[in-house]
Every structure is written in C-alpha cells, then in structure tokens.
BAKE-875337 format. One record per residue (C-alpha): x, y, z; residue in three letters; residue number from 0. Coordinates in Angstrom, 3 decimals, padded with zeros to 6 digits. Last residue first. Layout:
<tikes>
       xx       yy       zz   r   k
        X        Y        Z ALA NUM
...
</tikes>
This chain:
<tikes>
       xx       yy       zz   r   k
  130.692  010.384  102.944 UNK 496
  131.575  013.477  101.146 UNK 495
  133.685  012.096  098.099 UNK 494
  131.080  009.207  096.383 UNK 493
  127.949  011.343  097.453 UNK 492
  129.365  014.867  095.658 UNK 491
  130.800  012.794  093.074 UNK 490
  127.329  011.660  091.992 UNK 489
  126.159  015.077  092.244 UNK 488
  128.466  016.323  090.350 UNK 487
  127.918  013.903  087.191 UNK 486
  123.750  014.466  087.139 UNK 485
  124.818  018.279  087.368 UNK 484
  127.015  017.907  084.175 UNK 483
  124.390  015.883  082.973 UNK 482
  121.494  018.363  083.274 UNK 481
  124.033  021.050  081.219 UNK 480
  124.143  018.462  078.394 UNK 479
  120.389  017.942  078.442 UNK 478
  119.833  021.745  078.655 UNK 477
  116.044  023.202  078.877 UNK 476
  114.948  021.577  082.317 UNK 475
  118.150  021.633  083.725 UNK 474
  118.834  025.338  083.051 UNK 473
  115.476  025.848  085.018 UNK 472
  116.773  024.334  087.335 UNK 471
  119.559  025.983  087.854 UNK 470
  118.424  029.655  087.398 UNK 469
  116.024  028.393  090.532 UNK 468
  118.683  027.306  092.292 UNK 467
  120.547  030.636  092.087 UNK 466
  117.519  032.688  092.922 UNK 465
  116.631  031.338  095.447 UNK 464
  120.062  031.770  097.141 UNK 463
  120.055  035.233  095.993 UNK 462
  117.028  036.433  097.550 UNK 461
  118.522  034.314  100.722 UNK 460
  121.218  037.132  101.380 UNK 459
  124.693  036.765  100.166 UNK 458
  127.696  036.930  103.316 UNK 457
  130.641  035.752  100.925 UNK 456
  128.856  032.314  100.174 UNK 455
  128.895  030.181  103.309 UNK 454
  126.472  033.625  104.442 UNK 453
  124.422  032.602  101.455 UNK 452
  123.700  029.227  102.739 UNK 451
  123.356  030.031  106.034 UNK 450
  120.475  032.051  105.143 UNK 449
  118.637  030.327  103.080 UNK 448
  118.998  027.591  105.812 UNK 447
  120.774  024.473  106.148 UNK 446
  119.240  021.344  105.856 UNK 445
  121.389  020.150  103.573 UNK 444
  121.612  018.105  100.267 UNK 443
  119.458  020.127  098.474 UNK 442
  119.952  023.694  099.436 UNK 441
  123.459  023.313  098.893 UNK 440
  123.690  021.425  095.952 UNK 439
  121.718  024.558  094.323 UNK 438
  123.911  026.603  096.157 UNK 437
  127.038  024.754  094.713 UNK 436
  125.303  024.759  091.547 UNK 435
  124.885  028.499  091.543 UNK 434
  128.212  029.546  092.522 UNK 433
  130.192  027.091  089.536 UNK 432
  128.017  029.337  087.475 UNK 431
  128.998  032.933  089.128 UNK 430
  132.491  031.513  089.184 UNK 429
  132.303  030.626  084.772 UNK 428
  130.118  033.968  084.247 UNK 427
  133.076  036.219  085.991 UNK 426
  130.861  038.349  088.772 UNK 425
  133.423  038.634  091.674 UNK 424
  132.295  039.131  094.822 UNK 423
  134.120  036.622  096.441 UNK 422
  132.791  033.654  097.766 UNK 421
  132.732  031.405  094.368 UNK 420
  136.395  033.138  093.740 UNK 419
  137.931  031.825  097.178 UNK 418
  136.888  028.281  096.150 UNK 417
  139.021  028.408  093.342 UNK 416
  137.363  027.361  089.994 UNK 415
  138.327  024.160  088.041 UNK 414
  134.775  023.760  087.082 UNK 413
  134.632  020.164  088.749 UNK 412
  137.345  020.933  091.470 UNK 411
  134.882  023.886  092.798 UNK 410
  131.637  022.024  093.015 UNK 409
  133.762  019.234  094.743 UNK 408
  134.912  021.666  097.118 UNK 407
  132.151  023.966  097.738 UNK 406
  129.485  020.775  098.250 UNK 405
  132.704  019.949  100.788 UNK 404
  131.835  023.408  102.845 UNK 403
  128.326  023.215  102.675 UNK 402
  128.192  020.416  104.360 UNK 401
  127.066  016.482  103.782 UNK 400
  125.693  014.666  106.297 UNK 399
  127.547  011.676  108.024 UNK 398
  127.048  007.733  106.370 UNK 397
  128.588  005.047  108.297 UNK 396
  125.625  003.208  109.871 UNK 395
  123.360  003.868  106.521 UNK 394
  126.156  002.697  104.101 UNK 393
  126.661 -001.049  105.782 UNK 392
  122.611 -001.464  105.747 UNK 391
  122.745 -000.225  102.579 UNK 390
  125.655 -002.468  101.341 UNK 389
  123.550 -004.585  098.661 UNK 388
  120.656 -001.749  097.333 UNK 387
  123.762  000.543  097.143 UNK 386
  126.388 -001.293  095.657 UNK 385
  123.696 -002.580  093.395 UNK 384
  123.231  000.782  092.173 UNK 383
  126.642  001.805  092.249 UNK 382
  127.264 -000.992  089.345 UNK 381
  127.965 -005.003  089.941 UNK 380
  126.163 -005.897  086.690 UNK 379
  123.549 -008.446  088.110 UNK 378
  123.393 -012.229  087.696 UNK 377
  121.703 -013.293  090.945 UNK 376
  124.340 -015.422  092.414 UNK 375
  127.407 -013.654  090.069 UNK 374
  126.361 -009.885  091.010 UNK 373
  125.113 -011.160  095.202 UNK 372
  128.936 -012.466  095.646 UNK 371
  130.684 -009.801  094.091 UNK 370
  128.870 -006.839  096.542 UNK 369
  129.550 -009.525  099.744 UNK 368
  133.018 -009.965  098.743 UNK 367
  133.625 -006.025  098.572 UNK 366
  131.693 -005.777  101.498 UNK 365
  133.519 -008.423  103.318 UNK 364
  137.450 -006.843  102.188 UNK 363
  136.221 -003.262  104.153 UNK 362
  134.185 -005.086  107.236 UNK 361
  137.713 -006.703  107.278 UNK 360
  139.445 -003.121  107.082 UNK 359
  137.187 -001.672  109.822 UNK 358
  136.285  001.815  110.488 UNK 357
  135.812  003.505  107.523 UNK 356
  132.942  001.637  104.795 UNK 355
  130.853  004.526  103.101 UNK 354
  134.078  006.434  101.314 UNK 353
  135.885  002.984  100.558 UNK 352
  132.748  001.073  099.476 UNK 351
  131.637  004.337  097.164 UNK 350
  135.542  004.415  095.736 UNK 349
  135.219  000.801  095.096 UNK 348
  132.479  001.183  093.057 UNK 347
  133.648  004.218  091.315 UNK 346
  136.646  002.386  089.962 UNK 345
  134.830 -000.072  088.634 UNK 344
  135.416 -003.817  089.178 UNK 343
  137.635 -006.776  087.584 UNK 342
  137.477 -009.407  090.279 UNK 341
  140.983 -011.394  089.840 UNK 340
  141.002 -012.406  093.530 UNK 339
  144.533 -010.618  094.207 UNK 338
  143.445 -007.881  091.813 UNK 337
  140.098 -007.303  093.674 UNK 336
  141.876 -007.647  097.323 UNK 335
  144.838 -005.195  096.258 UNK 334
  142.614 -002.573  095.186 UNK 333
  140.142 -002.366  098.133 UNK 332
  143.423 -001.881  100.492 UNK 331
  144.670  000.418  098.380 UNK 330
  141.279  002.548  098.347 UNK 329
  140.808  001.784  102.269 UNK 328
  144.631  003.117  102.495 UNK 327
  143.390  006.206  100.501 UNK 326
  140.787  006.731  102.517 UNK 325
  142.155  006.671  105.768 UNK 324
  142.583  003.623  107.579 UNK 323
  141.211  003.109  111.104 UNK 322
  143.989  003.048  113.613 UNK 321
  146.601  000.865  114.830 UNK 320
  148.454  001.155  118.006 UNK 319
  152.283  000.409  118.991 UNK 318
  153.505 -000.319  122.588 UNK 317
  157.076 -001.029  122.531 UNK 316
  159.442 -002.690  125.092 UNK 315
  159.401 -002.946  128.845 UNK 314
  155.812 -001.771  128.815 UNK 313
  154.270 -004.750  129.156 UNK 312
  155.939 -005.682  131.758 UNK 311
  154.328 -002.925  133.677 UNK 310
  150.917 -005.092  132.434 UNK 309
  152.223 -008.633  134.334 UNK 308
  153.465 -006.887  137.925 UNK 307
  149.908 -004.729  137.501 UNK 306
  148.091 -007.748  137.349 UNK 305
  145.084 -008.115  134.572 UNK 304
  141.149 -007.725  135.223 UNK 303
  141.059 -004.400  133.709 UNK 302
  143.133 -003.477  129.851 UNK 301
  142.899  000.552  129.308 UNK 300
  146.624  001.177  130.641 UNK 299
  147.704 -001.514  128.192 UNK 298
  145.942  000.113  125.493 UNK 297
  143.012 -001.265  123.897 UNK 296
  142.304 -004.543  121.364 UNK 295
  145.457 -006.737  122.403 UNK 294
  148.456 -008.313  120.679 UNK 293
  151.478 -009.546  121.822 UNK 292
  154.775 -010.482  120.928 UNK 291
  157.857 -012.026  122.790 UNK 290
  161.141 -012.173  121.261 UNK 289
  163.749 -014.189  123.176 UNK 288
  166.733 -013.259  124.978 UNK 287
  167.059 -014.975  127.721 UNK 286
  165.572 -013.057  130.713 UNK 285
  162.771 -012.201  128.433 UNK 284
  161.605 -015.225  127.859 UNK 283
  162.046 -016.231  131.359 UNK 282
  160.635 -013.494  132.417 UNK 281
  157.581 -013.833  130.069 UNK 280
  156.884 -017.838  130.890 UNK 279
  157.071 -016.584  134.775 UNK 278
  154.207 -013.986  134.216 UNK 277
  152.430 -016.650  131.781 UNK 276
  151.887 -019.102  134.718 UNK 275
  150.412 -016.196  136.923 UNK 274
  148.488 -014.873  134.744 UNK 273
  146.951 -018.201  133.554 UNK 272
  146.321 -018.445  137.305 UNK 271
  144.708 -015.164  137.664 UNK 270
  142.225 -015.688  135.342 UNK 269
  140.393 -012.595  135.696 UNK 268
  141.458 -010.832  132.461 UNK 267
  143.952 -013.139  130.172 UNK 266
  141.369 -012.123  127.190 UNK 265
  143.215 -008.685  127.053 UNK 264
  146.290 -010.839  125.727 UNK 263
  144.243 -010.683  122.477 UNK 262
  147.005 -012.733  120.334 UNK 261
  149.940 -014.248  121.777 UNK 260
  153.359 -014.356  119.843 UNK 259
  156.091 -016.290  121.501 UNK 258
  159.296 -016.281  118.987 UNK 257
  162.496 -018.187  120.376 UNK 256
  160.189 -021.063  122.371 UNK 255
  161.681 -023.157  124.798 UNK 254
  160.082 -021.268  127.632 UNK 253
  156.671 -022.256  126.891 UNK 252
  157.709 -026.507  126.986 UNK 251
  158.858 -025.970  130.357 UNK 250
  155.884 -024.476  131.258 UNK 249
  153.651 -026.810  129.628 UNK 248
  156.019 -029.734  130.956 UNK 247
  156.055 -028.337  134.714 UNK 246
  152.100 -028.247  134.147 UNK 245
  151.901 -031.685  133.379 UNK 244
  149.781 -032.632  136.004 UNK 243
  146.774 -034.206  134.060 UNK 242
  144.090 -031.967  135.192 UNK 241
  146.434 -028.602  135.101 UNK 240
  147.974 -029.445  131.985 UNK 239
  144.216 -029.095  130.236 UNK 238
  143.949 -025.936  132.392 UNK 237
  147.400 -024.808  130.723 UNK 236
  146.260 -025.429  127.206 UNK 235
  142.997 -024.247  127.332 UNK 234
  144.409 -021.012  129.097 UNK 233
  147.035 -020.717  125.956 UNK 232
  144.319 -020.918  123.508 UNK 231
  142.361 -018.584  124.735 UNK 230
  145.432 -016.086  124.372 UNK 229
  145.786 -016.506  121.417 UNK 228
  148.834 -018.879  119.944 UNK 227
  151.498 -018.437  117.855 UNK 226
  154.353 -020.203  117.975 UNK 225
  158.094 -019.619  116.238 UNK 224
  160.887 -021.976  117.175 UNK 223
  164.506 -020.623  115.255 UNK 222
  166.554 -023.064  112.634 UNK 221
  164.153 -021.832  109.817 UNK 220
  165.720 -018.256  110.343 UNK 219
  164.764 -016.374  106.804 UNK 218
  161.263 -018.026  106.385 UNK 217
  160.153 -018.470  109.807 UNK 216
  161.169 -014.971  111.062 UNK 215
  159.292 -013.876  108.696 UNK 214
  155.931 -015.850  108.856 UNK 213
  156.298 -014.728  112.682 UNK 212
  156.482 -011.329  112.127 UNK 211
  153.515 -011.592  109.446 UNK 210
  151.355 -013.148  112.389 UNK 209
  151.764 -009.872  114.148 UNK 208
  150.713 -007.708  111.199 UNK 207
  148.288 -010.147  110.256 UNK 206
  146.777 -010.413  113.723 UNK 205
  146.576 -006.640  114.619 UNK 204
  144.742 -005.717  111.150 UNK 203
  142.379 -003.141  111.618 UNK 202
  139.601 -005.576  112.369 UNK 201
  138.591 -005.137  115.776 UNK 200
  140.742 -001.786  117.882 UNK 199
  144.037 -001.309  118.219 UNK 198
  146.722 -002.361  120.216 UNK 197
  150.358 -004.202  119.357 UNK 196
  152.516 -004.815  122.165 UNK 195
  156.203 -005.375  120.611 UNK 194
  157.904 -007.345  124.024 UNK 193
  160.724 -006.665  123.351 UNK 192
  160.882 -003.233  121.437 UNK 191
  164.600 -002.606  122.399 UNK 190
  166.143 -004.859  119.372 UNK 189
  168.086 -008.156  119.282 UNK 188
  165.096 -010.407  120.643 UNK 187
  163.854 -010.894  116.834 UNK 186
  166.090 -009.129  114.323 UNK 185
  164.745 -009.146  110.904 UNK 184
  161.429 -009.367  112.531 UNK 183
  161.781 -006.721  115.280 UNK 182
  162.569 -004.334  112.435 UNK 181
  159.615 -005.684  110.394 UNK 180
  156.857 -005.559  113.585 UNK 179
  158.504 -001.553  113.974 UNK 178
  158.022 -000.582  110.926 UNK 177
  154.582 -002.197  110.266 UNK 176
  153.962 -000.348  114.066 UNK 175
  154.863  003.086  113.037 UNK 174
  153.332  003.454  109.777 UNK 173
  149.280  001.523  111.214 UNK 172
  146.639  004.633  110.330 UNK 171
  149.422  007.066  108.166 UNK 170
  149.182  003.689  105.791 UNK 169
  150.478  000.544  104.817 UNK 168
  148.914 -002.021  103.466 UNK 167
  149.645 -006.226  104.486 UNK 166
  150.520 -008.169  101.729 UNK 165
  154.242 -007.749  101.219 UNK 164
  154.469 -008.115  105.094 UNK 163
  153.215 -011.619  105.278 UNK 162
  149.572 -012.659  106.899 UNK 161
  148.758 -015.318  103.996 UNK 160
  150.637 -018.247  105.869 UNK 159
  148.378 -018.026  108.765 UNK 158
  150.610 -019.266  111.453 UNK 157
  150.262 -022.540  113.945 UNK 156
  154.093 -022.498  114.077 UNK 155
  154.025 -026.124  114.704 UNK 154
  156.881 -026.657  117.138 UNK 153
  160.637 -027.922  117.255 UNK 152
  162.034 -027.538  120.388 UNK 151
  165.494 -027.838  121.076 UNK 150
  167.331 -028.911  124.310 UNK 149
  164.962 -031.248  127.088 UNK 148
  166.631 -034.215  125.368 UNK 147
  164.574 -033.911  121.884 UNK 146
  161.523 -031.844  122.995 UNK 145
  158.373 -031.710  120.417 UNK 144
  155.804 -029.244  120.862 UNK 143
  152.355 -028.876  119.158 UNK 142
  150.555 -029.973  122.448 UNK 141
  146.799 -030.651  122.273 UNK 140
  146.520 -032.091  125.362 UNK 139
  144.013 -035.251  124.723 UNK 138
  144.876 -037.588  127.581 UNK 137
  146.817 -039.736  124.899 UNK 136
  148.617 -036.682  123.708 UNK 135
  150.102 -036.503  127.324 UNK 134
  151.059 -040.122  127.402 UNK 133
  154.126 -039.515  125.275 UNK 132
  156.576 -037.514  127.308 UNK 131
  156.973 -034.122  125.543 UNK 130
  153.653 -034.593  123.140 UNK 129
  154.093 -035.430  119.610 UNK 128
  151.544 -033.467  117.262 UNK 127
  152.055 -034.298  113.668 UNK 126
  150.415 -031.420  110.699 UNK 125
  146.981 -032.390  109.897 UNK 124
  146.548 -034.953  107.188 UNK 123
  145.980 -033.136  104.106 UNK 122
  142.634 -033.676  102.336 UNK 121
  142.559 -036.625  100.011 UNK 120
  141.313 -036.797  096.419 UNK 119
  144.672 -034.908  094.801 UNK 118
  143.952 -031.607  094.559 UNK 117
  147.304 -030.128  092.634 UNK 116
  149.108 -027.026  092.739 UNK 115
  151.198 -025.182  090.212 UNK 114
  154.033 -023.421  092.404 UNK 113
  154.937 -022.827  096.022 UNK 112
  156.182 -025.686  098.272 UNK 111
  153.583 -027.898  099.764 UNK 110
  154.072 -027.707  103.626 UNK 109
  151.020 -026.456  104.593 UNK 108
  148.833 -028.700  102.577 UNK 107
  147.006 -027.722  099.537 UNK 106
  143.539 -027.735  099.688 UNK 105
  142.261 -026.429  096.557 UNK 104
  145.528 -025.401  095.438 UNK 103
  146.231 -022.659  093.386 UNK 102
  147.793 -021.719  089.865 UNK 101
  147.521 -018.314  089.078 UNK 100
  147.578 -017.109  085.697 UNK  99
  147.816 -013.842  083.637 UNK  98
  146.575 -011.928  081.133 UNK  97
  146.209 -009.570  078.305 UNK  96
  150.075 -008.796  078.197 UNK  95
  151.032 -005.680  076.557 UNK  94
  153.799 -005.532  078.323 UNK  93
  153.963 -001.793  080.073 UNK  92
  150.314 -001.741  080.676 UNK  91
  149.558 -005.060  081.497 UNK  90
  145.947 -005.950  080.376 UNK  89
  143.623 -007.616  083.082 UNK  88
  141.581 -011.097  082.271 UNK  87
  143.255 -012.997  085.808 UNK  86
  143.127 -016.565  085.052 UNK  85
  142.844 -019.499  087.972 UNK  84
  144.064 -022.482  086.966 UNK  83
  143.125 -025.486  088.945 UNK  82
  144.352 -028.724  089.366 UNK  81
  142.534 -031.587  089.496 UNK  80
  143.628 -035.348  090.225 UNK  79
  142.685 -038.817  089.456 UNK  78
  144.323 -041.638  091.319 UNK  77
  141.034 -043.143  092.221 UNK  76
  140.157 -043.033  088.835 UNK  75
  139.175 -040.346  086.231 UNK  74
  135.589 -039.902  085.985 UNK  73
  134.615 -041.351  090.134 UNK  72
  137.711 -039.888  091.323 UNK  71
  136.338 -036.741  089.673 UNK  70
  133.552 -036.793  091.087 UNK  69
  133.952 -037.910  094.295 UNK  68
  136.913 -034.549  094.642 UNK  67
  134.446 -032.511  093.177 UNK  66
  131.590 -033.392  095.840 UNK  65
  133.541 -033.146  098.794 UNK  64
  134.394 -029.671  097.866 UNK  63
  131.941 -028.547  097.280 UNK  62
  131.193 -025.213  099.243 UNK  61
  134.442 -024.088  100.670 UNK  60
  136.887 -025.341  098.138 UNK  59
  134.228 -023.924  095.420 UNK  58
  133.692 -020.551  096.727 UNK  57
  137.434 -019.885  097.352 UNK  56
  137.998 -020.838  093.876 UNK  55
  135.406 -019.165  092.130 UNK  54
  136.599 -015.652  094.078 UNK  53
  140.364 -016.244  092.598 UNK  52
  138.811 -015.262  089.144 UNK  51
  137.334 -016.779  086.024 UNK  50
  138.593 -020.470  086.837 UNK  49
  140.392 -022.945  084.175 UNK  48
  140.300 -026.328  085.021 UNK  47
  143.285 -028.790  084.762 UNK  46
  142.957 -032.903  084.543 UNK  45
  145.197 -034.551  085.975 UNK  44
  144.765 -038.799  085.208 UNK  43
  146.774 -041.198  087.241 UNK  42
  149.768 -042.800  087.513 UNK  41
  151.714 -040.007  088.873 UNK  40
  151.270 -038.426  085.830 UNK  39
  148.977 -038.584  082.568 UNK  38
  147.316 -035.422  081.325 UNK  37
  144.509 -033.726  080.636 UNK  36
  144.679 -029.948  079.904 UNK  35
  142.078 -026.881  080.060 UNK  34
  138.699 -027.474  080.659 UNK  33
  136.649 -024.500  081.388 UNK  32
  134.435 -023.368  084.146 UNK  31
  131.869 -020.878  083.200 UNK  30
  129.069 -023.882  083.658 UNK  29
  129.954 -024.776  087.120 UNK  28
  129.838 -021.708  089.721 UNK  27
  126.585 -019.926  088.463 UNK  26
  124.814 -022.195  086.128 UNK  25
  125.360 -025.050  088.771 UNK  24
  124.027 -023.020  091.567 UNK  23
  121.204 -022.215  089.996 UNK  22
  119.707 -025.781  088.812 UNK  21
  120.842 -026.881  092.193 UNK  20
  123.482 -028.981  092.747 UNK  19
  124.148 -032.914  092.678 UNK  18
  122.507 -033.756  089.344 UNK  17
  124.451 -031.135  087.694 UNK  16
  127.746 -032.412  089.286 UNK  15
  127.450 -036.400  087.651 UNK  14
  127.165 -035.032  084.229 UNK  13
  129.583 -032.093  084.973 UNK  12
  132.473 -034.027  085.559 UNK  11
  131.265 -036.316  082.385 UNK  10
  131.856 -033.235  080.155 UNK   9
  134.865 -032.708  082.362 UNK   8
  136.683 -035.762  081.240 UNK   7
  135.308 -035.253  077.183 UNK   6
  136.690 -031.814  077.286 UNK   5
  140.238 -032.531  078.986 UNK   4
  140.146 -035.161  076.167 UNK   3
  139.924 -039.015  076.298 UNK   2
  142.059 -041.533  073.989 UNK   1
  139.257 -043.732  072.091 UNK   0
</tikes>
C-alpha cells in the first residue's frame, strides 16, 4: 500500500510522543499538520504545515535532533521535511484568507530563497582557508582567502536577517538609517567614512550596521565585506601574535573593501589591538575603503582608547540611536507578530509598547515571552496575562499617572476640549466629562483635593468630592454608565505609562 503524508506523520508522531513530554507534545506536536508526500531526490519529502513562524523557531531550537532521527527513521535515510508555515490573516484588498511561508529548518547560508527543505544533515560550516596553509592548522580562525596577495575573498560573517526593509524607522534612529543606506549604495564614495554608529544596548546598532553590509553584498558581489566585533578582532590578532603571522593578519585586514567592527568601545586598554587596528584604518582609509563601526556611547564618552585612534573617528560621521517612541515600538511590535504569524490584540501590544521603552530587543522578548507562556500553559494571551507575565518588565518602566493625561484621555473619550472641562462652563456633557476626570483623578494620584480642583479652573475640594461621589454613585445605579468608566480607565493605563 502507497503511503500518505498522513500515514508518514502518523508514524512521525509514534516514535516523537515517546520522546517528549506528555505536555510538550500536546503543545508543539499535535497542531502540526501533514500536508504533501512526495518522491524527489530519491527519497521521500514529506511537508508539514506550522500555525505560525513561532512553532518553527521553537522546534529548530528544541528538537531538532530528534525530528531529523525520526523522520530518517519513517522515511529513509534520504527522507526529507519541509515545512510550511501558514499565516491565518485576511487581506484586505484581496480577499485572501491566507498566506504561506516556506522556511528552512536549518538551511544553509548559501541556499537561494524559496521553499526550503531539512534534509537530515546540518550544513557544513562555510570553508576557512588560511593565507599560507599552516595557519588553520594552529587553529587561527581566519575566514580569508588570498589568491597571489591580490583579491580576497572572505566569509562575510553577516546576519542575513539585519537588511534595511526590516529594520523600523523612526524620529529615534532617521538620520543614521539614512545615512548607513547612502553609505551602502556607495561604500567609500561618500564623506561619512568611517559611519560611527552610537547608542545605547538594544536599539538596533548591529542590524543597522550589519544591513550595510548585507547590501553591499547583494548589489556588489565582486566587493569583500567582513564583519567582525571587536572581540573578535583581538582573538584574532593575539592568536597571530603566538604563531607570528601578524604581517598576514594585517595584510589580510587591509584587503578588505567593507570593514565593519561592532562595539569598538571593547578595544579599551589593549593598546596593542589599538595599535594594529590604527594602521588597518589608515590604510583603509588611505585607499578608499568603507570602514564601519559601532559602539554603545559617544566617541568623546569612550576611556581606555588613544586619542590618535578616536580623532579618527571623527573623520566621517558619528550617528546615535535613541529609544523608540511609541509609535516606532507599535511598528516595531507589528512587524514581529506578522513576520511570526502570531495573531494578537491590538490592546496587547499597545500595553507592551506603552510599559516596554527603552530597548527594542527587550520590546521583540516580551512579545515572545507573552506568546510563549499562552501556547505552554494554554491561556488566551489577553491584558491579563500580559500583566501577570511582563510584571516584572511593567513595574521597572511604569511612571505615575497625572492629572494632566487623566484630562486627555478623559477628554478624547467624550470628545470634549480640554479647555471646556477647566472653564466655567456648566454644559451637562463638559460638567460629565469633569467629573470622571476628577474621579480618575483622585484615584490614580496622590494629589490632593486641592490640586485637583486647582488642575480644574481653580475649583475648591467641596467640588472635588463632590464630583466623585456623583460618580459613584452613577456607577452603582448605571451598568452602561459603569462600563464607560470600566473602558476609560483601561485606556487611561494603556496611554499614560
């Protein structure tokens, strides 16, 4: 009998389920779904069909030794799976009620786009030839290869995901995403050489600098891109130190068209590495070619680094990033649910983006962290398990509320100016919106009777009473009215935080 895509991953399953937990396999197993079996490549592909991008990120990191025995083990050793990873959101202008995403589970950094297959090896890593042979023997780890001393082909080392069409922009990081894709569609040919990028942890130095050299790679193949941080680098030379092959490190350095160097404030009392990279810049420099660097504080800020090596520094552009507003959190939120297929509230990721400001991979975590305890414990991911799950997140972050943005949301909900509510003016839709905004007032401060009313057109504290009390007694009488407060108040904590 001819097997189906069900019958292959019935037996899958058989041979997972007694490998995992009872819980684990009712949580990242049982909503997968077979999809196709077919015959290529002589061997069996079978395709599985993932709920969202978050399965598959779980699943290469977490088993993936045990898929790829097990399906060797159901389909042959020449079995492969691919997966197919379905996004359930409706396109508004087609009509569409889906799409799919077809990614690798380890695919290889040289596999061109397009459906992906796990075969049951991991990639080799990419070749490492050494200048003159013996040095790979004495275990420098040199990605460089130097045909007669004239071009230099090297592994990039580069993040493939850091490109500019998925990095957000914002007020908090407009000049330097400019000025990383000018330099990119022009490397060495513009005045911001070297492009010093500075900002504090997470706000998205190494993408932006990485996506430079992802684009210079892509539209000048012929050109020698490297990245490297700046540990990396002083590894590297002190490992050409004990084997004397510093002439070839050097040499090596200085064939390089696009030099990027992450956390250059890590060069800080090794005066040798200075020293070696001061005469890798100028020669750099001297001929043309783009150098890019990255540290967390201003050049001027960085101790423990020559003054010859940070005035260089300044020879091109110094850009900083800054912590994203809200609306570049929001984006930022947006674009990692849709890219993982997560399918999340609105007011969920407005209470992550309004509690979590500083840090745009604390930002992405949370949102990981939030999906990752709904699907483990099987919760509806709703405000109130964004709150019991981020509160340690939410307390750091979280500033009192004032009087002056109870006003404002108050205000937007009745569609009443905030002028009117401190005016004198006794209209009954004003004198309401007044009320709750005391009554918000008085709860969610510690401000006085007193201050209160004067944030009110100068009212005394009589009247402050007297406003919450009208409201709560409305409350206790009016279900529809108890709502509408029920509704302000939870848009008073998603907006003033």
């Amino acid at each position: 009998m001819e097997l189906t895509a069900e019958q292959a991953w019935d037996e899958c399953l058989d041979v997972i389920r007694d490998n995992v937990s009872v819980q684990s396999y009712r949580t990242w197993f049982e909503p997968l779904k077979p999809a196709s079996l077919e015959e290529k490549d002589n061997g069996l592909s079978l395709t599985v069909q993932l709920p969202s991008r978050f399965y598959f990120e779980w699943l290469e990191e977490h088993y993936f030794s045990l898929l790829r025995s097990t399906v060797t083990r159901v389909l042959g050793p020449n079995g492969k799976l691919y997966y197919d990873v379905t996004i359930e959101k409706e396109d508004a202008e087609t009509g569409n009620s889906g799409t799919s995403m077809h990614l690798p589970a380890r695919k290889p950094a040289n596999e061109p786009p397009g459906r992906a297959l796990w075969s049951d090896a991991r990639p080799a890593p990419a070749e490492r030839t050494a200048s003159h042979g013996p040095a790979a023997d004495h275990g420098i780890s040199n990605p460089f290869v130097i045909p007669g001393i004239r071009k230099v082909q090297v592994e990039s080392r580069l993040n493939p995901n850091y490109t500019f069409d998925r990095f957000i922009e914002g007020d908090c990081n407009r000049l330097a995403r400019s000025a990383a894709l000018a330099i990119s569609q022009n490397p060495g040919g513009t005045s911001f050489n070297p492009f010093l990028l500075y900002g504090g942890v997470g706000l998205g130095k190494t993408h932006l600098i990485q996506a430079i050299g992802n684009y210079v790679k892509a539209n000048n193949p012929g050109g020698s891109v490297l990245y490297v941080s700046s540990e990396q680098f002083t590894n590297e030379f002190v490992r050409a130190i004990q084997h004397n092959k510093v002439s070839d490190f050097s040499l090596m350095y200085r064939q390089i068209d696009l030099l990027i160097i992450d956390d250059v404030q890590f060069f800080s009392g090794k005066e040798k590495t200075q020293e070696e990279f001061f005469h890798i810049f100028n020669a750099l420099h001297q001929n043309g070619k783009q150098i890019v660097l990255s540290a967390d504080r201003a050049p001027r800020d960085i101790k423990g680094v020559e003054e010859r090596l940070l005035s260089r520094f300044h020879w091109g552009l110094s850009a900083d990033v800054q912590s994203p507003e809200f609306e570049t959190r929001m984006a930022i939120l947006h674009r990692k649910a849709s890219e993982d297929g997560i399918d999340i509230g609105e007011d969920i990721l407005e209470f992550v983006a309004h509690n979590i400001t500083s840090n745009i991979r604390e930002l992405e975590g949370a949102l990981i962290r939030l999906l990752a305890h709904g699907t483990l414990y099987n919760r509806d991911v709703d405000l109130n398990l964004a709150r019991e799950v981020l509160k340690d997140l939410v307390s750091e972050s979280r500033t009192p509320v004032t009087i002056d943005q109870i006003q404002r949301v108050v205000c937007q909900y009745f569609n009443v100016s905030e002028d009117k509510v401190r005016a004198k003016t006794r209209k009954r839709e004003v004198v309401q919106a007044r009320q709750v905004a005391m009554y918000f007032a008085k709860e969610l401060t510690h401000s006085s009777l007193k201050t209160i009313g004067l944030h009110f057109g100068g009212r005394d504290h009589s009247t402050v009473i007297h406003a919450c009390q009208s409201i709560r007694n409305q409350m206790e009488t009016d279900k529809a009215f108890r709502q509408v407060i029920e509704e302000i108040a939870h848009t008073v904590e998603l907006r003033t935080r």
